[in-house]
Each structure stands twice: as structure tokens, then as C-alpha cells.
C-alpha positions in Angstrom: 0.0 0.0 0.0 1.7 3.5 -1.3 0.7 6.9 0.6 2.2 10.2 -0.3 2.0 13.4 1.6 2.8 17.0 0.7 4.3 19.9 2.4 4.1 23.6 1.3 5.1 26.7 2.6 4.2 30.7 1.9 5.4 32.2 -1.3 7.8 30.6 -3.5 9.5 28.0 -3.2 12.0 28.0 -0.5 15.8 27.8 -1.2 18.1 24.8 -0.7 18.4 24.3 2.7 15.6 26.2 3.9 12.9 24.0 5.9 9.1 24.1 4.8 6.2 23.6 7.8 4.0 21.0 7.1 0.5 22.2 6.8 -1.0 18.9 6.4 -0.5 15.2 5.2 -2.8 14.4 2.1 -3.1 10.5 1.5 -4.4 8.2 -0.8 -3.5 4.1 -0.9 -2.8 2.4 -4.1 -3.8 -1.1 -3.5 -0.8 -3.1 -5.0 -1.5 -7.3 -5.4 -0.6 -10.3 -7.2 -4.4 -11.2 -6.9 -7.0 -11.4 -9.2 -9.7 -8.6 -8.9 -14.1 -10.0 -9.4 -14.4 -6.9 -11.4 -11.1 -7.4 -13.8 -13.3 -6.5 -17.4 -14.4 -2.6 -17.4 -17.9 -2.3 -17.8 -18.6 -1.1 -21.4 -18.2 2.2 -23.0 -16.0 4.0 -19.9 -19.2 3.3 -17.2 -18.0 3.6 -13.7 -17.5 0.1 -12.0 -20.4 1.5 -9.1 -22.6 3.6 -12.3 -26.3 2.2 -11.7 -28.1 3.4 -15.0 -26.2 1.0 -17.3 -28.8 -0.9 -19.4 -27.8 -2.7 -23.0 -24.8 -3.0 -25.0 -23.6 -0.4 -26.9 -23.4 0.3 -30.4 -19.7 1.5 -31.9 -19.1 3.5 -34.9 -16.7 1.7 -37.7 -13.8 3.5 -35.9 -14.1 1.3 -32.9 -15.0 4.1 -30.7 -18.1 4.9 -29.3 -20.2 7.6 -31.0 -22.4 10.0 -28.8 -25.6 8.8 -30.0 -24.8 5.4 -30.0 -25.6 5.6 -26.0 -29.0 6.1 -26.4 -29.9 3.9 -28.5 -28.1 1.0 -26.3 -31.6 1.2 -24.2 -30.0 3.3 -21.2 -33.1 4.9 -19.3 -32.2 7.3 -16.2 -33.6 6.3 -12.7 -36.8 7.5 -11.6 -38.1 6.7 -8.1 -41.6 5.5 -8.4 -42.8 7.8 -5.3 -44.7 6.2 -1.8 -46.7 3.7 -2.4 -50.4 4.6 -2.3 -51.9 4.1 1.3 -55.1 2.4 2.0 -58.0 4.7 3.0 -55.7 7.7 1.4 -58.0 10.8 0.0 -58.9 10.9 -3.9 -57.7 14.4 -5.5 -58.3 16.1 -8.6 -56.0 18.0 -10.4 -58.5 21.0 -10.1 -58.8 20.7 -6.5 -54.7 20.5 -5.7 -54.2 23.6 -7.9 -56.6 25.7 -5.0 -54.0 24.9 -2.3 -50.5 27.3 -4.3 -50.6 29.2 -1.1 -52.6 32.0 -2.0 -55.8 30.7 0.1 -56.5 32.1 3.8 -54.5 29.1 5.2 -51.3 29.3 3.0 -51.9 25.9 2.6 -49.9 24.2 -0.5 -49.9 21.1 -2.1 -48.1 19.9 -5.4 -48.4 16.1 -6.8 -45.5 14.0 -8.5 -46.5 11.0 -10.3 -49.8 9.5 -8.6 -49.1 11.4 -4.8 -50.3 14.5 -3.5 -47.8 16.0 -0.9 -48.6 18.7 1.5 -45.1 21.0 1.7 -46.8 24.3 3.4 -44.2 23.4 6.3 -41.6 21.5 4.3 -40.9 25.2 2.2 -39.6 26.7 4.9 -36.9 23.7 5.0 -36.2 23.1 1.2 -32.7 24.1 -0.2 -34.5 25.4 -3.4 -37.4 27.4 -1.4 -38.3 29.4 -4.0 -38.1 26.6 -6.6 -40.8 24.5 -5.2 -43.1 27.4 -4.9 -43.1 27.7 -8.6 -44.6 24.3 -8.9 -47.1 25.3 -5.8 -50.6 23.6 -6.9 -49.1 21.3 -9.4 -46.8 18.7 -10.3 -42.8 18.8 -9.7 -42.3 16.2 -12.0 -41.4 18.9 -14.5 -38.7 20.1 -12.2 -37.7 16.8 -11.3 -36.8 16.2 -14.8 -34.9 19.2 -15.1 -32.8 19.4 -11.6 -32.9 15.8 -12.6 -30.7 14.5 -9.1 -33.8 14.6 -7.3 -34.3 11.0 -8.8 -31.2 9.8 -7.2 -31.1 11.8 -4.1 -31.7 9.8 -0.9 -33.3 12.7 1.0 -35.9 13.8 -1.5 -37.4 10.5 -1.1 -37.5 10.7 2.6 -39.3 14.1 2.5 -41.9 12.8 0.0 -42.5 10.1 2.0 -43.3 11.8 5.2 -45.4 14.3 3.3 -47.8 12.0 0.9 -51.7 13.1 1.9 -53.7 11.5 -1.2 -53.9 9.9 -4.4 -54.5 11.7 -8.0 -57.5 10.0 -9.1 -57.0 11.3 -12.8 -53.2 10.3 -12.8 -51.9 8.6 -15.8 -48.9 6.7 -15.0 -49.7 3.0 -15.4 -48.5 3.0 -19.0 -45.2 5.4 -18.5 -46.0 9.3 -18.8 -44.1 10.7 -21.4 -40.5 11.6 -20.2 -38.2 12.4 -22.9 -35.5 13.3 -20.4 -35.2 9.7 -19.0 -33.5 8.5 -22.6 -31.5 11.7 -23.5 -34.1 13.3 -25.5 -36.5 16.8 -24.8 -34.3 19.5 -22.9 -31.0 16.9 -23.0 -31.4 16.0 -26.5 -28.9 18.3 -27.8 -25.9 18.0 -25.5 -26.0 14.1 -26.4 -24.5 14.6 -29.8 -21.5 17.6 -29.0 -18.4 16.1 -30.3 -16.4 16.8 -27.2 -19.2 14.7 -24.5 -17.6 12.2 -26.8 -14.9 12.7 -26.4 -14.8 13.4 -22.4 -16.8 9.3 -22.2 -13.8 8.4 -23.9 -11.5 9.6 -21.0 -14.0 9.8 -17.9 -15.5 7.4 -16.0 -19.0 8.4 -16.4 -20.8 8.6 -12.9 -24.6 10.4 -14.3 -25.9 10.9 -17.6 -28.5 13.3 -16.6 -27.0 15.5 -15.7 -23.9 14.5 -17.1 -21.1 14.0 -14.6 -17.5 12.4 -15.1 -14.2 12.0 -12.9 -11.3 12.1 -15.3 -9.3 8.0 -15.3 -6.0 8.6 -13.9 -4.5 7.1 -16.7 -6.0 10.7 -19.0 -4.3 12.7 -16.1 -1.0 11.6 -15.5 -0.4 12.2 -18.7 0.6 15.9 -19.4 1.1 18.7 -17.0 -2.2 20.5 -18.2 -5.5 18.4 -19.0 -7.0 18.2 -22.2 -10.0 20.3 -22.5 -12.5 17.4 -23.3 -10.6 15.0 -20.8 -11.2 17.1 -17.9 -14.2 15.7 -15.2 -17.6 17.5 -15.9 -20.0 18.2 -13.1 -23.6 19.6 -14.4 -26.2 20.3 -12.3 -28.8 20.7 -15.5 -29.5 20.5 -19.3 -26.3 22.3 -20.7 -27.0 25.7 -22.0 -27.3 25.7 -25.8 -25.1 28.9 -27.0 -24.0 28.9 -31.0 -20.7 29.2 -31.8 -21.6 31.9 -34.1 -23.3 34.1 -31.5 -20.7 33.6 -28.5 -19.8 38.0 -29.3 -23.5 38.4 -28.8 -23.9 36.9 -25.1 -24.4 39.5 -22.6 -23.6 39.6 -19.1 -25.5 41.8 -16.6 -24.2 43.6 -13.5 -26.4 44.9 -11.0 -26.0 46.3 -7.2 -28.8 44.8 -5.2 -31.7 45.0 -7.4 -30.1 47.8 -9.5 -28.8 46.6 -12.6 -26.0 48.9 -13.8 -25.3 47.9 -16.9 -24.8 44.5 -19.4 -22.2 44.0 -21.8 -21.1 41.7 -24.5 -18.3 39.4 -24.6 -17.2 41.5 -27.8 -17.2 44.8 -25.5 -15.8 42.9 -23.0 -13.1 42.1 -25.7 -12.2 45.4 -26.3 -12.6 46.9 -22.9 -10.1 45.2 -21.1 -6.6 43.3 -21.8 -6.7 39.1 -21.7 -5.0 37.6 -18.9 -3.9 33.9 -19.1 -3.7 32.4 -15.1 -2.9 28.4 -14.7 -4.7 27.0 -11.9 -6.5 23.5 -10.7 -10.1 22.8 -11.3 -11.5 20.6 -8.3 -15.2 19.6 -7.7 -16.3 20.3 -4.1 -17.1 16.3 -3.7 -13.7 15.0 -5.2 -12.7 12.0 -3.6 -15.6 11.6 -2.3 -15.1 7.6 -1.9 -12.2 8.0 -0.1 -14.1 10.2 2.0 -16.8 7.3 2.5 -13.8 4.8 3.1 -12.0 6.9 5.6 -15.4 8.2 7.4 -17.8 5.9 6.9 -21.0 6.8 5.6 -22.8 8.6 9.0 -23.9 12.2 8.5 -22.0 11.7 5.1 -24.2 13.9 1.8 -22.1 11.2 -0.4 -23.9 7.9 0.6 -26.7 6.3 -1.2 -26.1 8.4 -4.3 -24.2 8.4 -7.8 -21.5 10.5 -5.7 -20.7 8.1 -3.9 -18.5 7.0 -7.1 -16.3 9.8 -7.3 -12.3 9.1 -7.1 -9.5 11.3 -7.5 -10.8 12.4 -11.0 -12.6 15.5 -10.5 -10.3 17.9 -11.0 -7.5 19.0 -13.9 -5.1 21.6 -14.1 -5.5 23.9 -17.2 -4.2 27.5 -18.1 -7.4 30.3 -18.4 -7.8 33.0 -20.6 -10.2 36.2 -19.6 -10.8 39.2 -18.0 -9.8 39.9 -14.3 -13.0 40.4 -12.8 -11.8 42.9 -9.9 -11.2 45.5 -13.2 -14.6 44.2 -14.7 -16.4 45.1 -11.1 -14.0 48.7 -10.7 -15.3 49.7 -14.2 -19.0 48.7 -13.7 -19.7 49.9 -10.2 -19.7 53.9 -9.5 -16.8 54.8 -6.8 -19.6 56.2 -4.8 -20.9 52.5 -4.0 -17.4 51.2 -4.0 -16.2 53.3 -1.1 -18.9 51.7 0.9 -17.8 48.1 0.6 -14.9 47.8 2.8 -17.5 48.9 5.7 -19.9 46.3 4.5 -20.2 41.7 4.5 -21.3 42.0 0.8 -20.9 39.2 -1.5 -20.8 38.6 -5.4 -23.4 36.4 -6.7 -22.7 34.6 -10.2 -26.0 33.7 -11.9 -25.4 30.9 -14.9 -28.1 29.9 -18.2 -28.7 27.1 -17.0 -30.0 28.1 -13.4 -27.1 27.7 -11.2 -26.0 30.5 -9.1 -24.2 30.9 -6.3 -21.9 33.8 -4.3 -18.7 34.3 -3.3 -16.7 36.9 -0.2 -17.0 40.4 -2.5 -13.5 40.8 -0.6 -12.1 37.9 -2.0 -13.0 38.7 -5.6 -11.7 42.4 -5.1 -8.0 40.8 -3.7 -5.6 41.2 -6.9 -3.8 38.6 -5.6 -6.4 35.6 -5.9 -6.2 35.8 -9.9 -9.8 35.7 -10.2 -11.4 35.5 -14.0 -14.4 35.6 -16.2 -12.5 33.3 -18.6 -13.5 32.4 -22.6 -10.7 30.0 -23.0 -9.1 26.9 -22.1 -6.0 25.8 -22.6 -5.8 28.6 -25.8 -9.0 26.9 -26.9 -12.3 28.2 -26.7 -14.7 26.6 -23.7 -16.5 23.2 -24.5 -20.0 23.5 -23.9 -20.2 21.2 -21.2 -17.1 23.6 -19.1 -19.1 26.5 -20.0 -19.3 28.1 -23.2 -19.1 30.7 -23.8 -17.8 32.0 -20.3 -17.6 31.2 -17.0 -16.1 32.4 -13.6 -12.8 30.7 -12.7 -11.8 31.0 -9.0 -8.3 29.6 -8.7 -8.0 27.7 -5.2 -11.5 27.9 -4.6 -14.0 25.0 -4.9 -15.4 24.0 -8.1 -19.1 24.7 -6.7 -18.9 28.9 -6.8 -16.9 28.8 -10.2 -20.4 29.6 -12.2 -20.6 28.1 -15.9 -22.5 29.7 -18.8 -22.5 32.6 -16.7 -25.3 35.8 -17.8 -25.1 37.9 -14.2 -23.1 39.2 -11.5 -24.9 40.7 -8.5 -23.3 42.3 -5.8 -25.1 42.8 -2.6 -26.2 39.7 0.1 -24.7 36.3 1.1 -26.9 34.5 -2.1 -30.3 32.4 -1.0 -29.9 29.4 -3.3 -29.9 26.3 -2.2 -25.9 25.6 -3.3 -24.3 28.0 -0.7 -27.2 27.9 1.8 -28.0 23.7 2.1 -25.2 21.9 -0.1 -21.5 22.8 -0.5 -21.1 23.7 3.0 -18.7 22.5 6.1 -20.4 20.4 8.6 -20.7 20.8 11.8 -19.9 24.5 11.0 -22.3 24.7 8.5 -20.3 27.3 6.6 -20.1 27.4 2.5 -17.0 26.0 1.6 -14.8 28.4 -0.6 -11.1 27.5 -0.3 -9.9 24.1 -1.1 -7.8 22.1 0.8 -4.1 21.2 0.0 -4.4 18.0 -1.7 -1.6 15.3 -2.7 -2.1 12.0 -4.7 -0.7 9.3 -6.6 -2.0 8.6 -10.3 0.4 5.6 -11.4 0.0 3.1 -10.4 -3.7 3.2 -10.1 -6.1 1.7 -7.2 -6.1 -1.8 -7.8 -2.9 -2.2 -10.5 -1.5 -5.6 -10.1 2.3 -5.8 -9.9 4.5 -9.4 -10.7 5.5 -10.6 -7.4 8.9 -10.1 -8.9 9.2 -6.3 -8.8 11.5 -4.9 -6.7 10.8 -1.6 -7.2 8.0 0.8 -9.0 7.4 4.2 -10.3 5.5 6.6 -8.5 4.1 9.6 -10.5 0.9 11.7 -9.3 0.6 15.6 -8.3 0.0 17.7 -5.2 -1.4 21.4 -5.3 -1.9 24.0 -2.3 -5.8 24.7 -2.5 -6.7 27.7 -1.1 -4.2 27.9 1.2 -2.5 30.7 -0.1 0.5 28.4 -0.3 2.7 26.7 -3.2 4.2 23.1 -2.6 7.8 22.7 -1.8 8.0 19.3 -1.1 6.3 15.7 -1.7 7.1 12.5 -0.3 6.1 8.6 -0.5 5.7 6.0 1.5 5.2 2.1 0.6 5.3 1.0 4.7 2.2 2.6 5.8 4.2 5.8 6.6 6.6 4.2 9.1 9.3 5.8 6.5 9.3 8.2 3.6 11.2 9.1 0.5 11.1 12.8 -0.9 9.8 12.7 -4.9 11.0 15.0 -7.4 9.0 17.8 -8.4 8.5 18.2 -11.8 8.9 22.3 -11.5 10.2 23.3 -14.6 7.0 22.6 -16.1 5.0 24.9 -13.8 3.3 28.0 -16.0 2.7 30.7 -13.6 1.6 32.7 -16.6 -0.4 36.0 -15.4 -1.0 35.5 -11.8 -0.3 37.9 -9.9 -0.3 35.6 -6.1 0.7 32.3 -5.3 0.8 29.6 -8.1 -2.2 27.9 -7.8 -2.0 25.0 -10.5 -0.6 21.4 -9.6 3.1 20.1 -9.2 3.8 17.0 -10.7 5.8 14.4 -9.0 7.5 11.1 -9.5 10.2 8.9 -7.6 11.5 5.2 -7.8 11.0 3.5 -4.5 11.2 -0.1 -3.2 8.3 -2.4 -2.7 7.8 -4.1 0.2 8.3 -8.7 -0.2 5.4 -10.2 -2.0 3.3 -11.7 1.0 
């Protein structure tokens, strides 16, 4: 069993000689064994070994590889939870008579259906992470929302409210020969983003852990290879239908920026363009749930938001380290907001909130954004190519060392004013016990090769360690990683692949990854 652990100091990198304090040790094993594994074939077309949706063998193109559309017509259908069961003695509803109770009647009283079930949520609302979502649907069904915030359909806790809060049957319900649910096969709003070239591409690198929405941790074996991830290898983490935007009319998308409820002014990315000077920054992209099975293994699964879910899949993959090309937003926000309001906002807890097409918003410390030194961007480009649709297209906000969760895709406005009220940095994405949002990553450290599970000949005397350690949010750049093959009763210091490093346009710390590799010694086959 390997571990490897990182230490990194303030500032660059310290001299020869000089020591650097360990902030932290991050581990992960690499199961190493001359035995035979249950699960030695890969489940077709890149699924994960834990993905639950997989239904049919798929189709391949004359090339060998699989084609987008060939998915869907392998049979895959997306989960749907049935709903409670209906209870004896239950009441009979009409539609007519649940679409009285939206909470506009003397009692507030509100009631929506999904499927066959009425459910009374006047109390639940005032619990819900996506409050005002729910009211929308308030005398009517949520299956249409269900099938667009589709993880409602794997989410352990949705069914647990439902089932607490089922008060009658829909006697006019039509769902003993399937309602019509385009969604649950790729089609209707998730039609389109089934046959982009680059979602091809990214099932070819990814282990896929949802289809709808689409979400993928990038196979160690795509991300040991090069110091910056391909654009279409790196992980994906949707929360919706992807944003259709033509190529053709990217120069046409406007952003709006308001003050409170004041909106200032909007502007197109070809203003943008020609407003302000392109900055290139290199930094990690991490999904807040990365490792989230290590997590589970190292935790256990009480009080865990992982368990009993698709996320409960996720490995090392969710993140990449890429080079971003955009606009600084600190100069975007200094040219936008009159110096009058700006003098105010040291005095003031104000936050910016990023609002994305597809639905998704969420804030971030206005402090934080202002800070020169965090390198923060409304970026157009990846790796000197322009944003795949899935990371964004055709801009989104790019928050080195911060967690993947507040860097908006597709994004369309920027509000500055109040901690946001959506469910992503109220309910989900937060620190428990503290209950806090989570903004700045953790330093992180991990080997790619060999992967979990590689089998090694029982000769081997010795094996090559390669995998890559970054600083987070710490505000702090790696100086030194280390490996251990004993269980950490001894160590041996890697080398650090530095002269790769592209600190490009940032102003602070470098915030990409380091890549590392050393030789050591393996313990006697047992």
C-alpha cells in the first residue's frame, strides 16, 4: 500500500536548505496485489465500476469508438423513483382541486403532486434548499422540475421528505403506461448535448458517474499524462441541461451587473473584448465532492451527503489543471460599479453572486473577488482553446484555489449585494458541523500511477510513483512531496516536476498542480 503526503510553505519555493512547515499530510493508498480482482473487465463504454443506470450493450461506430448517440440507442433509461406507495384509505384528488392549495388561500396551505401522490409542503418550504423553486410548482406537479434538476431522482433525502409528506392519491393520474418523459433517454431538454463532439470525447477519458445531468471524474491514466488536461478529458459536473449557445453568436452573449436590485449595466463578450486586456492564469479545477469515496472509506458513511447516491463513485478524477484565458474580474467590477458604492464596501459583508443559463447561481466573499492577488477570471478559454459547452461556453467564472461549486458556468449575471439564498451555498456545499459554505480548497496530494487496484508481478522490486499535489486555497505553493510504501513508518522525498509549472499572469501564489515522480522499493510479496 503507497501513501504520499505534501508539504508547502508561503510564497515561492524555498531555497536549498531552507525547511518548509507541514500544513498537512494528504493520502491516498494504491492497492498493489498479485491477486485477481471480481471486477477485472471494465464495464462497457468508460461506465463507472459503481454507475447504476447501465442498461444494454452499446453500439460503436466503424472506428471502434463509441459515437455519442450510440448511447442512447443502447436502451440506457435514467432512474426515476416511483414515489410512496399509495396508502389504503388515502383521499382521492383532482387536479383542479390541488391547484386551489398554491398558497394563495387564507391558510397558505400548499400542495403539489409528483406521479400518482399529493404532498402537502406548506411546512416542508420553509426547510427546502430550493425554497423558491418548489413554490413555482405550488398547486401542481414537480415532476417537471424533477426532470430538469434531474438528481432529485437519485437523491436519498428527496425521497424521505416525500415520504413523510404523501396526503392522497390523484385520481386522474396517468402513470400506469409510463408518462411521457423524454429526459429519462437523453431526449427533450438533454437531447442536444448528447451529440457535442467533445461529450464524446470526455466518455472516452472519464468514468461516467450520471448521464442526466452528465457527470464524469477524469481515469487517472488521462491525467498523468501531461502537465495540463485536455479540455475534453477534464471531469464535468452539471447540475442541469447544458445551455445551448451557438458558436456563431458567443460575441452576442451578454452579461448583466447589478448592485442589489439595481442593474448597472450588461455587456457583450465583444465589448468585454475590447474593454479590457486578456489575462492567461494556470490553476486546478476541483469539484467540491472530489474524492468523495475516499471520503466514505475513511469516514464511513454517517452524517456523510455522499452515501446512497451516484456521488458516492467519485475518485480522484474530479479535477485537472488547465491555463485560463479572460478578463480579471476585480477591473470588470471597478469599471462597472460607481466609486460612490465602492467606497462603501470595505465597511460592508457584501458578496458577489454569479447567476449561470442554465439556473445555477451561487456567491462568493465580494473581498475575495476584489483581492488582486487571488487571480480571479471571467474566462472564454481553455488551454488557448475556446470553452467546451459542457465547461461553460461561452464563459464562466474561474476561481483559482477555490471550490469548483462557486466557479459559475455559462454565466449571464453578476450581483453584488447579500450572502446568495440558493440552495448551493445555503444547504449543499457547506462545512459540517460548522455549516459554513465552503470556498477555499484544501491542499491535496495523490498518486495517479500506479492506479487503485494495479497488479504488480510478485517479482518487482521496485516501482514508479508519478501523481501531483497542489496548495488549495491555502494561499500556499508546494515545496515538497514525499512517499511512502510501509504505511508511513518511513518516507522518501519525490521529485517535483517544476520546470513545467506556468505561472503565466497571476499575480499571487501559483495555484495549479506540481507534478511528482520517484522510484522506490516495494515491500516482499506476502
Amino acid at each position: 500500500m503507497f501513501f504520499s503526503r505534501a508539504s508547502c510553505r508561503a510564497g515561492r519555493r524555498p531555497a536549498a536548505g531552507h525547511a518548509a512547515a507541514v500544513l498537512s499530510a494528504a493520502c491516498l493508498s494504491c492497492r498493489v496485489s498479485t491477486e485477481a480482482r471480481a471486477d477485472d473487465e471494465a464495464p462497457p463504454d468508460h461506465w463507472h465500476y459503481g454507475y447504476r443506470w447501465y442498461n444494454g450493450e452499446p453500439r460503436t461506430d466503424p472506428a471502434g469508438a463509441s459515437s455519442s448517440a450510440a448511447v442512447w440507442q443502447s436502451g440506457l433509461r435514467a432512474p426515476r423513483w416511483p414515489g410512496p406507495a399509495p396508502r389504503t384509505g388515502e383521499r382521492l384528488f383532482a387536479r383542479a382541486e390541488v391547484a386551489v392549495f398554491d398558497g394563495s388561500g387564507p391558510d397558505g396551505r400548499i400542495l403539489v403532486t409528483y406521479r400518482d401522490g399529493v404532498y402537502d409542503v406548506t411546512e416542508y418550504v420553509k426547510e427546502h434548499p430550493g425554497r423558491h423553486f418548489i413554490l413555482t410548482a405550488a398547486g401542481g406537479p414537480i415532476d417537471p422540475w424533477w426532470s430538469y434538476w434531474a438528481a432529485h431522482h437519485v437523491c436519498p433525502a428527496a425521497a424521505a421528505a416525500l415520504e413523510k409528506l404523501r396526503v392522497g392519491r390523484l385520481q386522474d393520474a396517468d402513470v400506469g403506461g409510463e408518462e411521457v418523459d423524454e429526459g429519462r433517454t437523453g431526449g427533450g431538454l438533454w437531447a442536444e448535448e448528447q451529440e457535442l463532439d467533445s461529450r464524446a470525447a470526455n466518455r472516452r477519458s472519464c468514468w461516467r458517474i450520471a448521464e442526466m445531468p452528465y457527470q464524469s471524474v477524469t481515469k487517472c491514466a488521462a491525467l498523468v499524462q501531461a502537465y495540463l488536461t485536455p479540455r475534453d478529458a477534464l471531469y464535468v459536473r452539471n447540475h442541469a441541461p447544458v445551455p445551448a449557445v451557438a458558436p456563431e453568436e458567443a460575441d452576442e452573449h451578454t452579461l448583466t451587473f447589478c448592485v442589489g436590485e439595481d442593474e448597472l449595466t450588461t455587456w457583450s463578450l465583444a465589448e468585454m473584448k475590447r474593454r479590457f486586456c486578456a489575462v492567461r492564469i494556470t490553476s486546478v479545477l476541483q469539484c467540491t465532492g472530489n474524492r468523495a469515496a475516499d471520503n466514505l472509506a475513511s469516514n464511513g458513511v454517517k452524517g456523510s451527503g455522499f452515501a446512497g447516491s451516484d456521488d458516492e463513485f467519485i475518485g480522484l478524477g474530479m479535477l485537472g489543471n488547465a491555463t485560463w484565458g479572460g478578463w480579471r474580474l476585480a477591473d470588470l467590477l471597478r469599471e462597472v460599479v460607481p466609486e460612490g458604492i465602492r467606497a462603501e464596501w470595505c465597511s460592508k459583508d457584501l458578496h458577489v453572486t454569479f447567476e449561470g443559463l442554465d439556473g445555477y447561481y451561487t456567491s462568493i466573499p465580494l473581498a475575495h473577488v476584489m483581492d488582486g492577488s487571488k487571480d480571479c477570471l471571467l474566462a472564454t478559454e481553455m488551454n488557448g482553446d475556446v470553452l467546451s459547452p459542457d465547461h461553460g461556453f461561452p464563459v464562466r467564472v474561474v476561481l483559482p484555489g477555490v471550490a469548483g461549486a462557486r466557479q459559475v458556468k455559462w454565466i449571464t449575471k453578476i450581483t453584488v449585494g447579500a450572502l446568495s439564498n440558493d440552495p448551493w451555498t445555503r444547504h449543499f456545499y457547506r462545512d459540517k458541523p460548522s455549516t459554513t459554505p465552503i470556498y477555499d480548497l484544501p491542499m491535496n496530494c495523490a498518486i495517479l500511477s500506479p492506479e487503485p487496484g494495479t497488479r504488480l508481478s510478485a517479482g518487482e522490486t521496485t516501482v514508479e510513483v508519478r501523481g501531483f499535489a497542489f496548495g488549495g486555497g491555502t494561499g500556499r505553493e508546494i515545496a515538497q512531496v514525499e512517499v511512502s510504501t510501509d504505511r508511513g513508518q518511513t518516507w522518501k522525498e519525490a521529485k517535483l516536476l517544476d520546470h513545467e509549472i506556468q505561472r503565466s499572469d497571476a499575480v499571487g501564489v501559483y495555484r495549479g498542480w506540481v507534478r511528482f515522480e520517484v522510484s522506490v522499493g516495494l515491500p516482499a510479496a506476502q
